[in-house]
C-alpha positions in Angstrom: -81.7 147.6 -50.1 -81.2 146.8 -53.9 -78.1 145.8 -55.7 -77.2 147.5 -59.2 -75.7 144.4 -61.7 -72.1 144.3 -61.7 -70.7 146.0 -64.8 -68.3 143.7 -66.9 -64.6 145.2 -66.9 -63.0 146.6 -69.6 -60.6 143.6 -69.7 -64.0 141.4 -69.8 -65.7 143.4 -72.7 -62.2 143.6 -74.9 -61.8 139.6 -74.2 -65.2 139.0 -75.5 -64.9 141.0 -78.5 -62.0 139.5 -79.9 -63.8 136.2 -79.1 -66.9 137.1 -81.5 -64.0 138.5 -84.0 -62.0 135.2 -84.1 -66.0 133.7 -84.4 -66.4 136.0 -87.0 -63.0 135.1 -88.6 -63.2 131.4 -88.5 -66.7 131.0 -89.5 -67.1 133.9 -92.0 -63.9 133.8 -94.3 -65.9 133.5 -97.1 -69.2 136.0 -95.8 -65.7 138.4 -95.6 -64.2 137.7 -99.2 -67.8 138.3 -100.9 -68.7 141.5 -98.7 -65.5 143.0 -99.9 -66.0 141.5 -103.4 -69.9 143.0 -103.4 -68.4 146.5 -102.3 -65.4 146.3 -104.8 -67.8 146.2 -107.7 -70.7 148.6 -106.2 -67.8 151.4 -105.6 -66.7 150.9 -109.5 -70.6 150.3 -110.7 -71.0 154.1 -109.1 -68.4 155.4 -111.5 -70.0 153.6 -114.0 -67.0 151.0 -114.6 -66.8 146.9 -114.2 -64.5 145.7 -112.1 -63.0 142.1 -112.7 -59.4 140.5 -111.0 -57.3 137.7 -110.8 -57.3 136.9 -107.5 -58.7 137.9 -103.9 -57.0 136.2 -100.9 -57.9 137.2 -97.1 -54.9 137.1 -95.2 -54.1 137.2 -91.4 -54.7 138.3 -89.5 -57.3 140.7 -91.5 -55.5 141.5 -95.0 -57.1 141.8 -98.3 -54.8 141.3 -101.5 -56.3 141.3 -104.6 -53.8 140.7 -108.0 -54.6 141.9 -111.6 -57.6 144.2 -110.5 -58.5 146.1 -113.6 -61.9 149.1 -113.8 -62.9 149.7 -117.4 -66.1 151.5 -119.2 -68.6 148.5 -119.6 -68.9 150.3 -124.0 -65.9 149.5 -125.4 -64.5 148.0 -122.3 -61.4 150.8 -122.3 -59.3 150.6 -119.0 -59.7 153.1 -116.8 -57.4 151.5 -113.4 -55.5 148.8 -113.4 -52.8 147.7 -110.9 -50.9 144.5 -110.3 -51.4 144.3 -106.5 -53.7 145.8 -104.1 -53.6 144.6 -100.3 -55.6 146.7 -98.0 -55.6 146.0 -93.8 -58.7 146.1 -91.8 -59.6 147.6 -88.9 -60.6 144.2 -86.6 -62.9 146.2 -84.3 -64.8 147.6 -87.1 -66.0 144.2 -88.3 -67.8 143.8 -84.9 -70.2 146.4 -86.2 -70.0 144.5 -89.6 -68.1 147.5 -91.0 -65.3 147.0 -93.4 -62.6 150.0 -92.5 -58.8 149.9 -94.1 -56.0 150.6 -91.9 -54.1 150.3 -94.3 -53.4 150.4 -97.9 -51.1 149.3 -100.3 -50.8 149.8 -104.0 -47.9 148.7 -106.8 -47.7 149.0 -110.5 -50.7 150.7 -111.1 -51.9 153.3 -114.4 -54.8 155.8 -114.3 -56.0 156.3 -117.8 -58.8 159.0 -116.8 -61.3 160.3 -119.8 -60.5 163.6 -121.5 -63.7 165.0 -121.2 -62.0 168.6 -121.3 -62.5 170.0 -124.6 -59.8 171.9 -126.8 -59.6 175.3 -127.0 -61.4 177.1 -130.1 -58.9 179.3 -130.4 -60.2 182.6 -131.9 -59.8 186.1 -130.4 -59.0 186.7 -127.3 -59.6 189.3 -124.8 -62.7 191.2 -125.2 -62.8 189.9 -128.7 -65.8 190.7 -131.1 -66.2 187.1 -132.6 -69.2 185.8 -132.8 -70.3 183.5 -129.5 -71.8 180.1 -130.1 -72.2 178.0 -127.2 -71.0 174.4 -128.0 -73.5 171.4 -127.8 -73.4 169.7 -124.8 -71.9 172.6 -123.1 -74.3 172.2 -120.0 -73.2 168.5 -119.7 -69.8 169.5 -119.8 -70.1 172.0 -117.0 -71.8 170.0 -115.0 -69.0 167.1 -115.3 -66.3 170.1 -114.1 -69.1 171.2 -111.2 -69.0 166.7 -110.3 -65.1 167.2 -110.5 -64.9 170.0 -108.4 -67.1 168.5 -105.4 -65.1 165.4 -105.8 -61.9 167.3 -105.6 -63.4 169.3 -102.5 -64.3 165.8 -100.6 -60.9 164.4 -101.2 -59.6 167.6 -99.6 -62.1 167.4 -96.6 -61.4 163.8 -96.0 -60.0 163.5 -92.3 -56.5 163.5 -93.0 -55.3 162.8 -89.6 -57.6 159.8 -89.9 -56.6 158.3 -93.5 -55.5 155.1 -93.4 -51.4 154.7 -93.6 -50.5 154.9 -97.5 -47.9 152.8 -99.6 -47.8 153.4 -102.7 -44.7 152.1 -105.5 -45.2 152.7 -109.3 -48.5 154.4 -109.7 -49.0 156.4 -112.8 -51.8 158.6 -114.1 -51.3 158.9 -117.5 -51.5 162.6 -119.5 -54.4 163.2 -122.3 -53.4 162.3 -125.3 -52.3 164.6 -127.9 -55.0 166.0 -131.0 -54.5 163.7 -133.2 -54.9 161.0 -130.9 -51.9 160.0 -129.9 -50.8 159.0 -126.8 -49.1 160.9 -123.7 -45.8 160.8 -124.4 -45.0 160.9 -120.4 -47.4 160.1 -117.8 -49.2 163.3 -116.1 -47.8 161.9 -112.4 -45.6 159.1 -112.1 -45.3 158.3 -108.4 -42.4 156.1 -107.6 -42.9 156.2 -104.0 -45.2 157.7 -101.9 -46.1 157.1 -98.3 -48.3 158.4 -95.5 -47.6 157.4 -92.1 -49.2 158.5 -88.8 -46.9 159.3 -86.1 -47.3 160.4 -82.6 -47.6 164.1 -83.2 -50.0 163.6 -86.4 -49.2 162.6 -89.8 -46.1 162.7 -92.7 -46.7 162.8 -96.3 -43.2 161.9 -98.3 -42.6 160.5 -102.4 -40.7 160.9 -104.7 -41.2 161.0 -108.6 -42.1 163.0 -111.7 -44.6 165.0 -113.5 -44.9 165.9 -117.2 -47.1 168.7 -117.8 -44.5 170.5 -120.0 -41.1 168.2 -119.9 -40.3 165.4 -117.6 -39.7 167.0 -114.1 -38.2 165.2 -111.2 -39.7 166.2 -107.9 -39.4 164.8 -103.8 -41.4 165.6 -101.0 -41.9 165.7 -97.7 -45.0 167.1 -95.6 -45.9 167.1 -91.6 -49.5 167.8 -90.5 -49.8 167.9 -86.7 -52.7 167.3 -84.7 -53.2 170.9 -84.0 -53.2 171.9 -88.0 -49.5 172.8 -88.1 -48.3 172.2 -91.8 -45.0 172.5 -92.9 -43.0 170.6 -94.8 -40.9 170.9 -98.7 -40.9 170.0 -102.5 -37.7 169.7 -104.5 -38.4 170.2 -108.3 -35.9 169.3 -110.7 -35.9 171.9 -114.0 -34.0 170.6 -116.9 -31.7 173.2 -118.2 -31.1 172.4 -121.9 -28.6 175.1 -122.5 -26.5 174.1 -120.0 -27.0 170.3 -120.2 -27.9 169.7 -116.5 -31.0 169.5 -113.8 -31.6 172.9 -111.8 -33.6 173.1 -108.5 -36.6 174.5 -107.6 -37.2 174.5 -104.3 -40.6 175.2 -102.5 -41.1 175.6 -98.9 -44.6 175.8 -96.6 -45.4 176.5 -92.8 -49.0 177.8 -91.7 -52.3 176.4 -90.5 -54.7 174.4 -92.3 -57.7 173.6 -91.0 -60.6 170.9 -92.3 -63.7 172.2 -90.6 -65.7 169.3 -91.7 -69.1 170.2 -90.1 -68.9 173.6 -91.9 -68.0 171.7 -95.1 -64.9 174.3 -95.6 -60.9 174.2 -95.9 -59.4 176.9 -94.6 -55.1 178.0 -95.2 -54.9 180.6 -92.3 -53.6 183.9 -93.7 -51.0 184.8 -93.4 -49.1 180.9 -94.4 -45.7 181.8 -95.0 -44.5 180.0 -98.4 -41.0 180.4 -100.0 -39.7 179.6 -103.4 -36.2 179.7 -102.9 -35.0 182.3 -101.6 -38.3 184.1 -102.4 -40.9 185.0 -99.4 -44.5 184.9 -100.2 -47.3 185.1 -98.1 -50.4 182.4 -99.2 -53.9 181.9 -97.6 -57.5 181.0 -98.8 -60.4 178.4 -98.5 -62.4 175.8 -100.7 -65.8 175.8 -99.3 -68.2 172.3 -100.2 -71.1 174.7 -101.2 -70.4 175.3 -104.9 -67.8 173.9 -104.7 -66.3 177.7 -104.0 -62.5 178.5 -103.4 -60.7 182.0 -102.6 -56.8 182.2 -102.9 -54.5 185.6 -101.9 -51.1 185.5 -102.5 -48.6 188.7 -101.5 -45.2 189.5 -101.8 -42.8 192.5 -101.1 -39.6 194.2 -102.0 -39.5 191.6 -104.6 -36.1 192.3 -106.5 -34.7 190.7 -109.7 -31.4 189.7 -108.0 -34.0 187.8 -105.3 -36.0 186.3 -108.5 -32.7 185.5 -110.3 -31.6 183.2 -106.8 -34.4 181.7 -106.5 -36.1 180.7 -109.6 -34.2 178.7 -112.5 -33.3 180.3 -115.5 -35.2 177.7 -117.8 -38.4 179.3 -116.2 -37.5 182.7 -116.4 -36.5 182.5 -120.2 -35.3 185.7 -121.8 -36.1 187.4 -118.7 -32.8 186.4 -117.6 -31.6 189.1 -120.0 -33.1 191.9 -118.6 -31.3 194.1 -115.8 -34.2 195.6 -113.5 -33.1 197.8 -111.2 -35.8 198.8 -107.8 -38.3 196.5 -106.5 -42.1 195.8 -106.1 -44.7 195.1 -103.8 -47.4 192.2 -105.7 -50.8 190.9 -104.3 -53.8 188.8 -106.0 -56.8 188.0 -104.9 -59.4 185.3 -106.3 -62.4 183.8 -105.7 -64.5 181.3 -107.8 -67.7 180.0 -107.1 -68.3 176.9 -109.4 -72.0 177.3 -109.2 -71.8 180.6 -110.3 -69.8 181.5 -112.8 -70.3 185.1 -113.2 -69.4 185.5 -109.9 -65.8 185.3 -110.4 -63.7 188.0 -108.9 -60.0 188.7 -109.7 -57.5 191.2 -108.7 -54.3 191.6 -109.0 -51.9 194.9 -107.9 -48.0 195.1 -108.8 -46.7 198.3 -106.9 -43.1 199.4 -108.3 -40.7 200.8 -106.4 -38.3 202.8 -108.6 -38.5 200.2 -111.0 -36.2 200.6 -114.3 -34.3 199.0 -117.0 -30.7 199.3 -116.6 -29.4 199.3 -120.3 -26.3 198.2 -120.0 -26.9 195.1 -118.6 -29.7 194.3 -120.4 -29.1 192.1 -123.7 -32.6 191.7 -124.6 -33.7 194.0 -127.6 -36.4 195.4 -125.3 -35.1 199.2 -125.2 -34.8 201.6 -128.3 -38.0 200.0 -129.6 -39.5 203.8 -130.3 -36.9 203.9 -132.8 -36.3 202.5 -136.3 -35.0 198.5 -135.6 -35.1 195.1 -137.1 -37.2 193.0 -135.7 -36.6 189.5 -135.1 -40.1 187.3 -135.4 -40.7 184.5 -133.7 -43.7 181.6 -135.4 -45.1 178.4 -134.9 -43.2 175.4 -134.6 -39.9 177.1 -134.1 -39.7 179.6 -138.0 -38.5 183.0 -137.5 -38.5 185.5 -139.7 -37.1 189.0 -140.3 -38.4 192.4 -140.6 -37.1 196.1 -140.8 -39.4 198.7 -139.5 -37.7 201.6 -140.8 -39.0 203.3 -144.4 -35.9 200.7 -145.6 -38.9 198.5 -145.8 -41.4 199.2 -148.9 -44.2 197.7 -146.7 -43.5 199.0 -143.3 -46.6 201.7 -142.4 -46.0 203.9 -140.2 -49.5 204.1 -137.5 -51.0 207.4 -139.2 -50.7 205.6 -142.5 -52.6 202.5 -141.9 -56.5 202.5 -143.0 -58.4 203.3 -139.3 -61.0 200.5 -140.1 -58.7 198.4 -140.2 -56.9 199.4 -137.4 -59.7 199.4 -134.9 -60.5 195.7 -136.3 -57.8 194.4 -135.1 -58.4 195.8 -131.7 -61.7 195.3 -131.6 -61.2 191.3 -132.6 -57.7 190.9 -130.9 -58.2 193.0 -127.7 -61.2 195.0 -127.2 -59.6 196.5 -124.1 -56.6 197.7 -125.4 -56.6 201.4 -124.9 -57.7 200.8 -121.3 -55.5 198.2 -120.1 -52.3 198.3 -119.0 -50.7 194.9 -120.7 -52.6 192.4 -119.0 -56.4 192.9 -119.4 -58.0 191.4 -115.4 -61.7 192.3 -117.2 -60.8 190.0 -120.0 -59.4 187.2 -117.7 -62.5 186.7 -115.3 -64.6 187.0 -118.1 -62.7 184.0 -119.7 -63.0 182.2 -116.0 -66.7 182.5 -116.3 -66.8 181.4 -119.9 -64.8 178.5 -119.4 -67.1 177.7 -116.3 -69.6 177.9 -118.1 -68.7 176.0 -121.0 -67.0 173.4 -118.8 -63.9 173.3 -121.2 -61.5 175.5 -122.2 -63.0 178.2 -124.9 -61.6 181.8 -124.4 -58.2 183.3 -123.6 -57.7 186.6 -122.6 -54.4 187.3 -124.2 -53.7 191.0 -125.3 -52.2 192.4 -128.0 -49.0 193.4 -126.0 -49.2 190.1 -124.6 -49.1 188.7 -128.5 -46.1 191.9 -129.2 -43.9 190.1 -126.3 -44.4 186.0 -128.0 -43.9 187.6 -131.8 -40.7 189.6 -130.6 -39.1 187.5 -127.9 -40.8 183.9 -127.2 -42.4 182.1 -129.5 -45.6 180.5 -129.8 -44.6 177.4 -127.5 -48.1 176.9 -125.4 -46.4 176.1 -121.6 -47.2 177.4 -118.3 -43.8 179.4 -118.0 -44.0 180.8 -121.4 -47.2 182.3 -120.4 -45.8 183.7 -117.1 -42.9 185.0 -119.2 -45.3 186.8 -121.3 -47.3 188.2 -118.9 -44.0 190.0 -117.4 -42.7 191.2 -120.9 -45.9 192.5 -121.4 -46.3 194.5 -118.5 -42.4 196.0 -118.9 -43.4 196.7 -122.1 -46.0 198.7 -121.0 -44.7 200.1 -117.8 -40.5 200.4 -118.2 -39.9 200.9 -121.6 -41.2 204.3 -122.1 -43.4 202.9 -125.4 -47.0 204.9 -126.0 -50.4 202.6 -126.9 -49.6 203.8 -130.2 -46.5 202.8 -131.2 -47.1 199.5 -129.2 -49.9 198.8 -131.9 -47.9 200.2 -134.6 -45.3 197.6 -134.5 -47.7 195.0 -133.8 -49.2 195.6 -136.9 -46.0 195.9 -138.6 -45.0 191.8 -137.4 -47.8 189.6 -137.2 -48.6 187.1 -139.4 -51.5 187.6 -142.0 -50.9 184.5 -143.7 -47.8 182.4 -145.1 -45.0 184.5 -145.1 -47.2 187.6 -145.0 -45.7 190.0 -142.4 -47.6 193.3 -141.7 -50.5 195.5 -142.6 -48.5 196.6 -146.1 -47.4 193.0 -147.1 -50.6 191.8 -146.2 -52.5 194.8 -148.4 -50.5 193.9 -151.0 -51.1 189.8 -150.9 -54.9 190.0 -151.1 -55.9 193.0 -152.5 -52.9 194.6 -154.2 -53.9 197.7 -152.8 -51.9 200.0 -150.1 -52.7 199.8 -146.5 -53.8 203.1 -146.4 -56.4 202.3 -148.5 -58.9 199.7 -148.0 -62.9 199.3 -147.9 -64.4 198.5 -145.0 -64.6 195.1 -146.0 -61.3 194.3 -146.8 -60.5 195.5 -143.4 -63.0 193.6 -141.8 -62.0 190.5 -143.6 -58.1 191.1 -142.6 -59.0 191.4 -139.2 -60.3 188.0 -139.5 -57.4 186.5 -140.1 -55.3 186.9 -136.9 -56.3 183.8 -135.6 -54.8 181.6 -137.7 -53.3 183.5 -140.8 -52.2 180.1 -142.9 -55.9 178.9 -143.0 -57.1 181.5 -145.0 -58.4 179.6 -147.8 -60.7 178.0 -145.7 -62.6 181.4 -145.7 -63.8 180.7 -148.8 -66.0 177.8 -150.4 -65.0 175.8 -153.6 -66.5 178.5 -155.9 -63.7 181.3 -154.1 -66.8 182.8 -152.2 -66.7 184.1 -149.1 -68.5 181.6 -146.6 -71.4 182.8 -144.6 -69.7 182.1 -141.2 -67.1 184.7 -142.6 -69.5 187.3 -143.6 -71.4 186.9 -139.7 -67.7 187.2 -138.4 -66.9 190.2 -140.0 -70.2 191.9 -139.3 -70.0 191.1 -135.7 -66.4 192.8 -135.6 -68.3 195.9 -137.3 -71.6 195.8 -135.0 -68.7 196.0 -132.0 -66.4 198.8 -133.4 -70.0 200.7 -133.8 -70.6 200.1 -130.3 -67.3 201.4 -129.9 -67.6 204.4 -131.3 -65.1 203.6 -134.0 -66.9 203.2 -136.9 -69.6 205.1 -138.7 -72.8 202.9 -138.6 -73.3 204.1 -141.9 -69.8 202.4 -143.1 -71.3 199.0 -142.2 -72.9 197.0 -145.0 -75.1 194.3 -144.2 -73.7 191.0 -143.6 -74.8 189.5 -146.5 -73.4 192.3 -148.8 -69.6 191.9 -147.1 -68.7 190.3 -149.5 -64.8 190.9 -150.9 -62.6 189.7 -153.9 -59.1 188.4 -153.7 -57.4 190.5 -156.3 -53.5 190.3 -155.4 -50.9 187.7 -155.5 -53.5 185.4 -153.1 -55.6 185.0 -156.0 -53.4 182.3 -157.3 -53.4 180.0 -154.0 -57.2 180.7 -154.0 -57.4 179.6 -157.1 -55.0 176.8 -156.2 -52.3 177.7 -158.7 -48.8 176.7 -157.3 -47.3 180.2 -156.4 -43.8 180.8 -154.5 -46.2 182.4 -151.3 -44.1 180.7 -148.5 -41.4 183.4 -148.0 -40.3 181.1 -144.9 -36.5 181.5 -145.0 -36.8 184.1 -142.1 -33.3 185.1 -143.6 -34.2 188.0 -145.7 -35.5 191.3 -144.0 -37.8 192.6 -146.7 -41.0 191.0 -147.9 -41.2 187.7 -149.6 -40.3 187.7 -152.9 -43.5 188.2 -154.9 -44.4 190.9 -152.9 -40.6 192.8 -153.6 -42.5 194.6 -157.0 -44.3 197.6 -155.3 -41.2 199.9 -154.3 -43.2 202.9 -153.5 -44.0 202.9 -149.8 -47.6 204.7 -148.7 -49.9 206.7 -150.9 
């Protein structure tokens, strides 16, 4: 009868390894140091970056501290990471399979200095709008980076979090692009002061503390659980500075649902229905990020939303001169999105805001957001903080009532500001995922999809001040403006085109008329109008429309002729009203004509104190022909 071989016991096998480890240990201390050396500079050389430090020590019982480690871009040699000390534990066990595998990692006094490679915005119309399209150079390139950054952002996300290593880090920074002219960040993106991951028995907790600067300095802390059976839950404490009232309010966010990291399926998945709360405030969150694309879906709900809820829970310095508005009902709110990196034009977007006897209660409202059907003086808020004022009432020489502004014109400006206009209801969802898929596509940002109620609401109440809240402000005006105020299409356009700026001090259609061409509103060649129309965008460059002999530049010409070919398409101009490009040619004939010509006149009219026109404007006293 034959014998099997005795198997070794556990106790045996575990004995021998950490035999061959202390072998390992004792006779490889410097095989170790240049394997993790060798992999220190292949990870960087990947990123195309050098990596060079001070110092790397191997420490027992199997602890890597390196001092001074700095990455930069081998041209130019600009820093990309650099961080005083770096010690990372290894896993003993894995170096019996020669594997190098961190327990644990800790980080101090670091800065991330990551390339801008986003590009500006062009600026130019925005929804819908008829300017011409040209694709940047390198726009390919450029998407492809965002496509790189979006896998890589994907993989960090489907890294097995329960199976990180533990996390300490103290003083990192990632520092914020730096401004257009160059300049640098003025605060750091992220400034973590302290940030830890620790694994515990039922899973892992996530908890820091520090700041982020995407529009001011905000203070935040937070604290995450993620079970073994993909429970999250967990909080984040924001603290909004409150300039008015000299002090730090809170913003507090809560989370509890199911996240799941199905790895083998390359996909994320936050269950629906994740319960989230912002204050007081109960929303309802779910959605995935897939690694094929990459590709992510998000839907968000809320109901019987109030404004006393919104009020609790939401600090003032976000809700801006919303605060000043008394809404009496509620409303029901969903979105849904999904983006596919990969393919752009497959972006799909909606969003549903159901009131429920929804209203504006006058009297506690102190915003100047009711009676707008009627004659008032409007208050106009510009760039870098001017203001200036206007009277739309027949009080004002150059205030033109809808019926007397020149149609051509008219429909330019809709067709170049917001081609969608008549159709929409405030905020333009066509507009926006076409934007998404333009940006996508462009891999920078290149197209907004603002609308011309959506400009009404930052000329009459905001400002032009470019931050995340501002925009979330404006979006809300807009749609009250559309929905509670009882204000038609019509006399929404007719008071935009009694405010915005047409150049330097240049307020409205009839000021505007007057400045270039000396010529009523009412009546204008289709040129003229085209040309006007052109101007939205940025109003005090309008000299730059012309060359050094005060001609009209070709790029101008195209411009205007695309705005034409559009409001043909439109049906809202008469193909045979449409010169050729070439022959739109027009001649600055009013009090421009001197700034064109580079003549010193008094054209700023900046004061924002007086509520007629500027002063060399003040000669034409008799209203429309």
């Amino acid at each position: 009868m034959s014998s099997r071989p005795r198997r070794l016991p556990r106790r045996a096998l575990v004995l021998l390894g950490l035999a061959a480890l202390a072998l390992i240990l004792l006779s490889g201390h410097a095989l170790v140091r240049l394997a993790i050396a060798g992999r220190l500079r292949r990870a960087a050389a990947d990123r195309g970056l050098v990596a060079s430090w001070g110092r790397l020590d191997l420490e027992p019982p199997i602890r890597v501290r390196i001092l001074d480690l700095t990455m930069a871009r081998p041209a130019g040699g600009d820093t990309v990471f650099h961080a005083d000390s770096i010690a990372v534990a290894i896993d003993p066990t894995a170096l019996l399979a020669f594997a190098i595998r961190p327990e644990r990692v800790e980080l101090a006094h670091a800065r991330f200095a990551p390339s801008g490679a986003g590009g500006e915005a062009t600026g130019g119309p925005a929804a819908e709008s008829a300017a011409p399209d040209h694709a940047p150079r390198g726009a390919r390139a450029a998407a492809e980076r965002v496509r790189r950054t979006a896998e890589t952002v994907t993989r960090m996300m489907l890294a097995p979090a329960r199976q990180l290593p533990e996390l300490r880090l103290r003083d990192v920074e990632l520092e914020g692009p730096p401004a257009d002219d160059g300049t640098p960040a003025a605060a750091p993106l992220l400034a973590i002061q302290r940030l830890d991951l620790i694994h515990r028995r039922y899973g892992i907790g996530l908890s820091g503390s520090g700041t982020v600067g995407f529009e001011q300095v905000v203070p935040f802390d937070l604290a995450l659980d993620y079970a073994h059976d993909d429970w999250l839950a967990g909080r984040m404490w924001f603290g909004v500075p409150d300039s008015v009232r000299g002090g730090v309010d809170t913003l507090l966010v809560r989370i509890e649902g199911t996240l799941v990291q199905d790895r083998r399926r390359g996909e994320l998945t936050l269950s629906d229905p994740t319960r989230v709360w912002i204050g007081a405030l109960p929303l309802t969150l779910g959605g995935t990020l897939a690694q094929s694309g990459p590709a992510a879906s998000l839907h968000l709900a809320a109901k019987g939303v109030t404004a006393s809820l919104i009020e609790r829970s939401i600090p003032a310095p976000l809700l801006g001169p919303l605060i000043q508005i008394a809404v009496e009902g509620s409303f029901d709110y969903r979105l849904d999105l999904a983006v596919d990196v990969a393919r752009p034009d497959s972006v799909e977007l909606a969003v549903r805001v159901i009131p429920h006897d929804l209203a504006i209660n006058a009297d506690g409202t102190t915003l100047p957001i009711l009676g707008l059907d009627q004659p008032f003086t409007a208050t106009i808020h510009l760039p870098r903080g001017r203001t200036a004022v206007r009277d739309l009432s027949s009080q004002n020489p150059f205030f033109r009532p809808l019926e007397s502004i020149d149609t051509t014109l008219v429909y330019a400006v809709v067709a170049n500001e917001d081609g969608g206009f008549f159709r929409h209801h405030g905020f333009n969802l066509e507009a926006v995922r076409g934007s998404i898929t333009e940006d996508l596509r462009a891999g920078a940002y290149r197209r907004g999809a603002g609308t011309i109620t959506m400009q009404l609401a930052r000329n009459l109440y905001l400002g032009h001040q470019r931050t995340l809240s501002r925009k979330a402000q404006e979006v809300v005006l807009a749609w009250m403006l559309e929905h509670l105020t009882g204000l038609s299409k019509q006399r929404l356009l007719e008071i935009y085109l009694n405010v915005i700026e047409w150049g330097p001090g240049i307020h409205g259609v009839g000021e505007a008329a007057k400045y270039y061409f000396d010529r009523d509103a009412s009546s204008l060649s289709p040129a003229q109008a085209l040309f006007l129309a052109t101007l939205l965008p940025a109003p005090t460059k309008w000299r730059y429309k012309f060359d050094k002999a005060g001609e009209l530049r070709p790029s101008i010409k195209a411009q205007m002729h695309f705005i034409g070919r559009a409001m043909v398409a439109k049906g809202w101009l008469d193909p045979g009203r449409l010169p050729p490009a070439d022959l739109l040619d027009v001649a600055i004939t009013g009090q421009a004509q001197g700034e064109l010509a580079g003549r010193s006149t008094d054209s700023t009219g900046l004061s924002g104190a007086a509520t007629g026109p500027p002063p060399h404007l003040s000669g034409d006293r008799r209203g429309p022909r």
